[in-house]
C-alpha positions in Angstrom: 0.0 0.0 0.0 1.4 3.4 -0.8 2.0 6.3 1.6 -1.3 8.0 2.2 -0.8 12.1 3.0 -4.3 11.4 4.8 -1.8 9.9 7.9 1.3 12.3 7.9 1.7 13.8 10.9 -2.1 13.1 12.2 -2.7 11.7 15.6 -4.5 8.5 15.5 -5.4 6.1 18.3 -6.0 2.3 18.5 -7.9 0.4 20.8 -6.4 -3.1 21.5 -3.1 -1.6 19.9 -0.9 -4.1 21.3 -3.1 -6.8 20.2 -2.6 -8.7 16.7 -4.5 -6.8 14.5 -3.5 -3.5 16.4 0.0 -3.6 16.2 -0.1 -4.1 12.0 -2.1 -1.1 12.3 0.6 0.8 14.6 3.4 -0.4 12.4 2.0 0.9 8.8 0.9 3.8 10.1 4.2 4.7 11.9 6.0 4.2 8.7 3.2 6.4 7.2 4.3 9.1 9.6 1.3 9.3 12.1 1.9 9.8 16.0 0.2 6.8 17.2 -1.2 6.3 20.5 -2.2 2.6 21.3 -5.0 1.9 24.4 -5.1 -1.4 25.6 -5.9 -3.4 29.0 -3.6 -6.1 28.4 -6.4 -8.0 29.9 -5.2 -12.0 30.2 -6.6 -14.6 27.5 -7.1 -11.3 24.7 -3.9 -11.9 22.9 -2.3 -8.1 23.7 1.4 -8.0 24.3 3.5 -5.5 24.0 6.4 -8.1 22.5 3.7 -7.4 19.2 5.1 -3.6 18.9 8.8 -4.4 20.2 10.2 -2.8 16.9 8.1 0.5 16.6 8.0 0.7 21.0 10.0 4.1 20.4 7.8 5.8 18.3 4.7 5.0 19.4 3.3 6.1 23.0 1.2 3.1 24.6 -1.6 3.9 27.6 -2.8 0.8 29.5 -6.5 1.6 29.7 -9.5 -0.2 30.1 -12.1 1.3 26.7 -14.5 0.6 29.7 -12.7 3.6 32.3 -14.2 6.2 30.0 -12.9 9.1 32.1 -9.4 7.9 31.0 -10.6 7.4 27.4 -12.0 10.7 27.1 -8.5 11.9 27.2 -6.8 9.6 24.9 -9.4 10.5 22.0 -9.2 14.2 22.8 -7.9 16.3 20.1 -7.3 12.7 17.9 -8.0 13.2 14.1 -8.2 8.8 13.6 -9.8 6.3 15.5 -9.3 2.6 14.4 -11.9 1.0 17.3 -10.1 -2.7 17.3 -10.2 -3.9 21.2 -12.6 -6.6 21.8 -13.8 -10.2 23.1 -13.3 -12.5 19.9 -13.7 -15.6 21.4 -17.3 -17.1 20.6 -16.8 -20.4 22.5 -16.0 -17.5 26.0 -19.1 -15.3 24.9 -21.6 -18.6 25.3 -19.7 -19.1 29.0 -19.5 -15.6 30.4 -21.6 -13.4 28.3 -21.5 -10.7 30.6 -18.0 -10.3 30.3 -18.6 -10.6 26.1 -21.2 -8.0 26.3 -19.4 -5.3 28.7 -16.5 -5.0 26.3 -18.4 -5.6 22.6 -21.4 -3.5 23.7 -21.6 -1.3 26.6 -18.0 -0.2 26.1 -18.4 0.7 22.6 -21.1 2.8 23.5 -19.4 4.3 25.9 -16.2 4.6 23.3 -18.5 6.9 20.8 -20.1 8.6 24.3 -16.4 9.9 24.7 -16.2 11.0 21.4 -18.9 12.8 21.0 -18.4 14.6 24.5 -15.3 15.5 23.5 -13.8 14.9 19.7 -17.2 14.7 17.9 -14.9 15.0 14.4 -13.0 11.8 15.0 -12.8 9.6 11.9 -13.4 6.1 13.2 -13.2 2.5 11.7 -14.5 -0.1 14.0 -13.7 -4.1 13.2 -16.8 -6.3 13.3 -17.2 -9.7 12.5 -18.7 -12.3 9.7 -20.1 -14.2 12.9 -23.2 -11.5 12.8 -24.5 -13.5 9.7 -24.7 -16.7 11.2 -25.4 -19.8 8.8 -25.4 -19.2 5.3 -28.5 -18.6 3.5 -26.3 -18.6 0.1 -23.0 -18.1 -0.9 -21.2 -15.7 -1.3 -22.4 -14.2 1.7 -22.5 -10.3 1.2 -23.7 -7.4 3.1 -27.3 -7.7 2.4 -27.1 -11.5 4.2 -29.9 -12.0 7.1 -28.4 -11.6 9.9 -28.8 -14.2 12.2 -25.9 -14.6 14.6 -25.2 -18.1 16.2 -24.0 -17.0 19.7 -23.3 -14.2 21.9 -20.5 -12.9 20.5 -22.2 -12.5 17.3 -25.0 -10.5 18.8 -23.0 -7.9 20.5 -20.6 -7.5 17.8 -23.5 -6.3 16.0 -24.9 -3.9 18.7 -21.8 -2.0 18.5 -21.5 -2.3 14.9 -25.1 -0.3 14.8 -23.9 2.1 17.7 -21.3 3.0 15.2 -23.6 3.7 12.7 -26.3 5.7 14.7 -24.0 8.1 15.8 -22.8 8.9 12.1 -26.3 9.2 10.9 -27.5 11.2 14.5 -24.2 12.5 15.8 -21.9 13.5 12.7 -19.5 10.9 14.3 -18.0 9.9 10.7 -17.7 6.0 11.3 -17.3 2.7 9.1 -17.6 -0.4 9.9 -15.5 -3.7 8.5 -16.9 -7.4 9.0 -13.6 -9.3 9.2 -13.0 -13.2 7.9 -10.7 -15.7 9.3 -7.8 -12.8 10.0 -4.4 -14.5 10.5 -0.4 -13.7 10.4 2.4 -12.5 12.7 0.9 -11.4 15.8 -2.3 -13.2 16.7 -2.4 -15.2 19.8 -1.3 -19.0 19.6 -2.2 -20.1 22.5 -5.0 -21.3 21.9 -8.3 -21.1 19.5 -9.6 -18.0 21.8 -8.8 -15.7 18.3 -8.1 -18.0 15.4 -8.3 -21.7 15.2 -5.6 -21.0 12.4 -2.9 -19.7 15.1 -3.6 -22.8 17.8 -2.8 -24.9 14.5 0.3 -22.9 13.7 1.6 -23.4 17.1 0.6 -27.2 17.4 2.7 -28.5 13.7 5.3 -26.1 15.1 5.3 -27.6 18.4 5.4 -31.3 17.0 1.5 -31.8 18.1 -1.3 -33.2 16.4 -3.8 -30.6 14.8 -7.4 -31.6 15.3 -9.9 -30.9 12.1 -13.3 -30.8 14.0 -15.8 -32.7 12.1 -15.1 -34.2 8.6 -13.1 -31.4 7.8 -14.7 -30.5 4.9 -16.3 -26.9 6.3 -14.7 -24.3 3.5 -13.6 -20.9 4.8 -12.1 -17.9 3.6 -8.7 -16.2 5.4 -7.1 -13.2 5.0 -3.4 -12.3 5.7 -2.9 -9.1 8.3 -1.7 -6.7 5.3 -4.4 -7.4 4.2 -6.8 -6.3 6.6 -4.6 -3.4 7.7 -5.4 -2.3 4.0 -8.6 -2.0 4.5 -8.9 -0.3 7.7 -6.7 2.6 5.9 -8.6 2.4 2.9 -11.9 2.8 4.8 -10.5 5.8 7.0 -9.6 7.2 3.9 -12.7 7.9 2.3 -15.4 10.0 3.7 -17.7 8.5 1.4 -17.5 5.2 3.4 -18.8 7.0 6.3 -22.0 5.1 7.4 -21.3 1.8 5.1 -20.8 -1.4 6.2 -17.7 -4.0 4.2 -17.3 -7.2 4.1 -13.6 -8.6 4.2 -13.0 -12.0 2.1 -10.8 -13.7 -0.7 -11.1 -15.6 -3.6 -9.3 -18.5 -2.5 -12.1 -20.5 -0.7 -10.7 -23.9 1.4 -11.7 -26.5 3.5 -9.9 -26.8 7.0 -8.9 -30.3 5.6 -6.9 -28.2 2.9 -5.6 -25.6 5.1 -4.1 -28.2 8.0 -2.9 -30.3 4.4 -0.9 -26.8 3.8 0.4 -26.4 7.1 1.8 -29.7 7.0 3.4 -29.5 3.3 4.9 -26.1 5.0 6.2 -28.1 8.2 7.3 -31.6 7.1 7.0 -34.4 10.0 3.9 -32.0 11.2 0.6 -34.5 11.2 -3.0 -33.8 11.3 -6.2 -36.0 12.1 -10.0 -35.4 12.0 -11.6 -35.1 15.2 -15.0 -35.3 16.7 -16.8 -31.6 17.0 -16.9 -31.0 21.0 -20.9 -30.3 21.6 -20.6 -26.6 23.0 -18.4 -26.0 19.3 -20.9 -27.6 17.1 -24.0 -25.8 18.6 -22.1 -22.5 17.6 -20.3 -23.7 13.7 -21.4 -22.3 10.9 -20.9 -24.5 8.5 -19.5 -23.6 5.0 -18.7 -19.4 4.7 -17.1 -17.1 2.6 -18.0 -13.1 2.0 -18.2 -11.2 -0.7 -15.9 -8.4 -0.8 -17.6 -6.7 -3.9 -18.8 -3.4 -2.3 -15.3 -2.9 -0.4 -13.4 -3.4 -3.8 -15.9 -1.2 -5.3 -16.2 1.9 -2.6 -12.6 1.2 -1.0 -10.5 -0.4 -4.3 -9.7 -2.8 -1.7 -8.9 -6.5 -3.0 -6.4 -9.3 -0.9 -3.5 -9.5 -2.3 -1.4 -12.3 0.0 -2.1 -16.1 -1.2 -3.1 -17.9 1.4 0.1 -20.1 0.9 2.8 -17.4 1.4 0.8 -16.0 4.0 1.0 -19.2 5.7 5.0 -19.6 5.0 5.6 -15.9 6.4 3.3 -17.1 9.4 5.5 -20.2 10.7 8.2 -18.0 9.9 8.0 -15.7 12.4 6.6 -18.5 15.3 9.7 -20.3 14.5 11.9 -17.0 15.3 9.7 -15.6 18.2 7.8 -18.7 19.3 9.5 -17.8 23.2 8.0 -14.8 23.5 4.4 -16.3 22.6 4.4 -19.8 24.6 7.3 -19.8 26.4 8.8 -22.5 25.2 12.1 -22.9 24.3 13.0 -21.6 20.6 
């Protein structure tokens, strides 16, 4: 992506900035010449670190506040000219056992994020990262934005309350916001701990680790992914253009895989790696959604945004930088 004048020299916070998606966003716009201001809890299980911005730590300033302390957040958007709304709970298996928890920081916090802004920074530009959970099951396929929505759990639900919180205050409040529904998002920087973020970074870890990767089901369920740079593209293309204020974009690719094919890559990419099929646990198959991938029409359209990383590179530059930094995200022993 080319340097965007839009970014020189403008201030421009993140929420969940030392999380994976955050950071990407940090480090383009860095080298884009923004002053960037990162807001996250570093709240256990959510996949923040500050190891994710260990390069750029010197030229970004980082405040370790709760979105939900909105005293504290009313200061950190005061007098910003971007906000890229990015901190959240992204674990849907979590959101069907504490939904509280899911709907303090998808919901009530956004609102009181764009309560902030309004009291104080009403002419923020902000792009706030949804979800393709809101849709639910496929009707059809592609799925684009005019999909019912119907989500399949928790998370799903109040992803999509602060997705239309977002959009009230542009059409009511002059707040200029868009709004991205994000696919299967993976690359350097998302948590591998575990499936809490992406079932695609607990599988990186596990052929990296020597461990079995388990295909729920019959491993035929075909998904769509899309590499960091990619996403970070979009973000910037969307806070670009004024004319995206109030729209809604779906993220996707046109590579469309089963999971069967994507652990089959892994282990073509890691030789001696193994994979077997696995029986769905019942609390994951209430909430699967089968078969999905978007349509990305309207954002390559509106935004002239289109993915641009193959999945298999993506994949190769993925293991490539576990292999170097796995320490600093399991502890193990590189």
């Amino acid at each position: 992506m080319s340097q965007a004048p839009e970014f020189v020299g403008k201030d421009v916070l993140i929420t969940g900035g030392l999380g994976f998606i955050g950071s990407n966003v940090a480090r383009r716009l860095v080298a884009q010449g923004a002053r960037v201001t990162l807001c996250d809890s570093l709240l256990p299980n959510y996949g923040g670190t500050v190891y994710n911005v260990r390069d750029i730590q010197d030229r970004v300033s980082v405040a370790l506040t709760d979105v939900r302390d909105s005293a504290a957040f009313r200061e950190l958007v005061r007098g910003k000219d971007y906000l890229f709304n990015l901190a959240g709970q992204t674990s849907h298996l979590d959101s069907m056992t504490d939904p509280q928890t899911d709907l303090a920081i998808n919901t009530t916090a956004q609102l009181a994020i764009l309560e902030a802004c309004r009291a104080v920074n009403a002419g923020v530009r902000i792009v706030f990262a949804s979800t393709r959970q809101v849709y639910g099951r496929p009707q059809y396929l592609p799925v684009d934005e005019h999909h019912p929505i119907r989500p399949v759990d928790v998370n799903g639900i109040n992803k999509l309350a602060g997705e239309w919180y977002h959009l009230l205050y542009n059409d009511v409040h002059g707040i200029r916001s868009s709004v991205l529904r994000l696919t299967n998002t993976y690359g350097p920087g998302m948590r591998v701990r575990d499936a809490r973020q992406s079932f695609i970074g607990l599988w990186c870890r596990q052929v990296l680790s020597g461990e079995t990767v388990r295909v729920f089901g019959d491993g035929e369920q075909r998904r769509d992914f899309n590499h960091v740079d990619d996403c970070v593209d979009a973000l910037l293309l969307a806070a670009r253009r004024d004319d995206a204020c109030g729209r809604v974009y779906n993220l996707g690719s046109n590579e469309v895989v089963s999971l069967r094919q994507v652990a089959e890559m892994l282990i073509e990419l890691e030789p001696g790696a193994r994979w077997n099929l696995a029986e769905f646990p019942p609390s994951l198959r209430q909430i699967d959604i089968g078969d999905y991938h978007g349509s990305y029409a309207r954002a390559h359209e509106e935004l002239g945004w289109s993915p641009r990383v193959p999945l298999m590179d993506g994949l190769r530059r993925t293991l490539a930088y576990y292999r170097e930094h796995r320490q600093a995200y399991w502890g193990e022993p590189a």
